[in-house]
mmCIF file of the C-alpha atoms, coordinates in Angstrom:
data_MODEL
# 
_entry.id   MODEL 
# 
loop_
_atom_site.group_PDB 
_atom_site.id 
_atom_site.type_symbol 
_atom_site.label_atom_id 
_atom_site.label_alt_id 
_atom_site.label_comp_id 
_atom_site.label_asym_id 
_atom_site.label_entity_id 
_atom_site.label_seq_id 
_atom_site.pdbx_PDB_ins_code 
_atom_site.Cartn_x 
_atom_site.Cartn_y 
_atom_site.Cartn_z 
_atom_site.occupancy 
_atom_site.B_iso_or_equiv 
_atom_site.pdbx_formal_charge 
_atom_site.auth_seq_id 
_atom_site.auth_comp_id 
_atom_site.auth_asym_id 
_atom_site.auth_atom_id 
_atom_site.pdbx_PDB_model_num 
ATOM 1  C CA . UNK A 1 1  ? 6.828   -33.307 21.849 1.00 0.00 ? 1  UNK A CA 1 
ATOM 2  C CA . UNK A 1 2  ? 4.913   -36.195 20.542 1.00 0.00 ? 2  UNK A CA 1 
ATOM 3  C CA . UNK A 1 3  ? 1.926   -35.992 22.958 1.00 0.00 ? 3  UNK A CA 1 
ATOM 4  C CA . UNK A 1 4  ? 1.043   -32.625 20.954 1.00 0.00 ? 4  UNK A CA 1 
ATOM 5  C CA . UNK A 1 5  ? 0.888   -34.460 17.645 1.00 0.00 ? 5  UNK A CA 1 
ATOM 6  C CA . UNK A 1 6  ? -1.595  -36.617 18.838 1.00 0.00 ? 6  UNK A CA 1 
ATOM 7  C CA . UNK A 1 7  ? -3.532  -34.049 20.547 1.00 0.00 ? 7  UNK A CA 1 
ATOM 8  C CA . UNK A 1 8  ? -3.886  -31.710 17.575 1.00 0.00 ? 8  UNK A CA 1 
ATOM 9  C CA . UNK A 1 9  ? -5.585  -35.106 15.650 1.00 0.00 ? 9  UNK A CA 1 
ATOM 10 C CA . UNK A 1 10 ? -8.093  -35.483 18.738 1.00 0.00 ? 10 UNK A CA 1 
ATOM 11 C CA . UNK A 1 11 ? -9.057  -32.215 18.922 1.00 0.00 ? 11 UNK A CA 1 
ATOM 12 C CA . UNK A 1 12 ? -9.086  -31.206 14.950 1.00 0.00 ? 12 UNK A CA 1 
ATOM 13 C CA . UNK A 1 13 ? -11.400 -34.974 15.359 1.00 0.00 ? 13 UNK A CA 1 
ATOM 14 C CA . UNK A 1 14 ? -13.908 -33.582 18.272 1.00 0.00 ? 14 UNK A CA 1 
ATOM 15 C CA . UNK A 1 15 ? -14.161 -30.258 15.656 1.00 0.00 ? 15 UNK A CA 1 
ATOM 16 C CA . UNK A 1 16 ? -15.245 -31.761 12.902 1.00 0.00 ? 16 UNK A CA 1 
ATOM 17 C CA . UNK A 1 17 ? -17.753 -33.728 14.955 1.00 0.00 ? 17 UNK A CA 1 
ATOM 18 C CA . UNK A 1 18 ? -19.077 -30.447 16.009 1.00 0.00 ? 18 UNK A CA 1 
ATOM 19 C CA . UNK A 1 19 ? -19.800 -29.018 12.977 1.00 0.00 ? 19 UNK A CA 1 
ATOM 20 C CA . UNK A 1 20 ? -22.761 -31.297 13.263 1.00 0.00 ? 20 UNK A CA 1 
ATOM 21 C CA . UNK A 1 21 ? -24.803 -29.794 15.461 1.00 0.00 ? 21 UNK A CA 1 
ATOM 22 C CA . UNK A 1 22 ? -27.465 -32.990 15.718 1.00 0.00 ? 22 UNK A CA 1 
ATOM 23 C CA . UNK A 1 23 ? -25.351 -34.638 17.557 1.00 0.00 ? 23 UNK A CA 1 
ATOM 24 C CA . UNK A 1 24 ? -25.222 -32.612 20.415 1.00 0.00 ? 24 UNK A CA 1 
ATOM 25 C CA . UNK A 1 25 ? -29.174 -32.648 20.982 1.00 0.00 ? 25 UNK A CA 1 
ATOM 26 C CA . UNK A 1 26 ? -28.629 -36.746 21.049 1.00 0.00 ? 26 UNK A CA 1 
ATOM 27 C CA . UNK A 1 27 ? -26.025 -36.932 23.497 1.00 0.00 ? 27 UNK A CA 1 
ATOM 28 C CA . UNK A 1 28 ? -29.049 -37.304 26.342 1.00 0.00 ? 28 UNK A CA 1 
ATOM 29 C CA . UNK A 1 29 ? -31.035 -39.916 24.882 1.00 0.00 ? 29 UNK A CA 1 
ATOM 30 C CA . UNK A 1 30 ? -30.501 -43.271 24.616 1.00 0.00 ? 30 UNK A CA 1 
ATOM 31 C CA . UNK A 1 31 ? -26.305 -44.046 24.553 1.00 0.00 ? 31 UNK A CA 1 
ATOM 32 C CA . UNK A 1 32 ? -26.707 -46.598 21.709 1.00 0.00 ? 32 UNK A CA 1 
ATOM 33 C CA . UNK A 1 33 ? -28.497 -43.987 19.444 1.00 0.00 ? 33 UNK A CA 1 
ATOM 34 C CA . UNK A 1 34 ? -25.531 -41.193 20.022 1.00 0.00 ? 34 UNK A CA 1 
ATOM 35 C CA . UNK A 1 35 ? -22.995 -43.878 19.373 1.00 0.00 ? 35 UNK A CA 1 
ATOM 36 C CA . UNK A 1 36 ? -24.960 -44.410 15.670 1.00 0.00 ? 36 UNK A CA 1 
ATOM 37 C CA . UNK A 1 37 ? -25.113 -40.692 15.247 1.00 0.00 ? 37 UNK A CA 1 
ATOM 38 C CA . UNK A 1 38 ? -21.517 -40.597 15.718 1.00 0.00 ? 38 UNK A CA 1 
ATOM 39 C CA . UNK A 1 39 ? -20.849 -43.556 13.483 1.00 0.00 ? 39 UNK A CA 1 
ATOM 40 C CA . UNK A 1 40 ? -23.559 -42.133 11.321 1.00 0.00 ? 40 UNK A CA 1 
ATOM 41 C CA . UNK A 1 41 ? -21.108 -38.326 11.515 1.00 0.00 ? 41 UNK A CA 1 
ATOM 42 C CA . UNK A 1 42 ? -17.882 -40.364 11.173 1.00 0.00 ? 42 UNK A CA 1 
ATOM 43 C CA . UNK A 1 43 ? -18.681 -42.079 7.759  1.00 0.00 ? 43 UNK A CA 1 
ATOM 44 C CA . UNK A 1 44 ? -20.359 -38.673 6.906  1.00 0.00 ? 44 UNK A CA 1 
ATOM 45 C CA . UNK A 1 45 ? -16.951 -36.450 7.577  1.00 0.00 ? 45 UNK A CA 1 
ATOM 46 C CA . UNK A 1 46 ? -14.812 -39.183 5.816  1.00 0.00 ? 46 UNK A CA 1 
ATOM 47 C CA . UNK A 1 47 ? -16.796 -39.251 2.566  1.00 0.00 ? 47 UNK A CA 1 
ATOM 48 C CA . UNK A 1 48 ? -16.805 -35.609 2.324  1.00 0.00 ? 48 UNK A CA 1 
ATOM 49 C CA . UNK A 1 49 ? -12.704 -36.006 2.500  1.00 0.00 ? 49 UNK A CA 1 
ATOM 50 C CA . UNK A 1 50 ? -12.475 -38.436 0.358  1.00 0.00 ? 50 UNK A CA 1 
ATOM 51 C CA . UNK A 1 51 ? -13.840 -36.992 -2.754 1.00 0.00 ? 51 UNK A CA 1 
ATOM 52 C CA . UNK A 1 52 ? -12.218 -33.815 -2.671 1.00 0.00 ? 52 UNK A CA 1 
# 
């Protein structure tokens, strides 16, 4: 009952993430440069939310 609360906010999270398709090309390189894209995605996703 609860587990499918939180899964529904992980995988509505992973979606958004892949609606920028960058960041799958990065995933191979370097891990500190994926994890700045991702930051970089993150702060992108929220901003858009936020002045709607």
């Amino acid at each position: 009952q609860r587990l499918g609360r939180h899964r529904w906010v992980v995988e509505r999270t992973v979606s958004w993430l892949a609606g920028c398709r960058r960041l799958h090309r990065r995933y191979e390189r370097k891990p500190e440069h994926f994890l700045a894209f991702v930051g970089i995605a993150a702060a992108l996703i929220c901003h858009r939310r936020l002045t709607k």
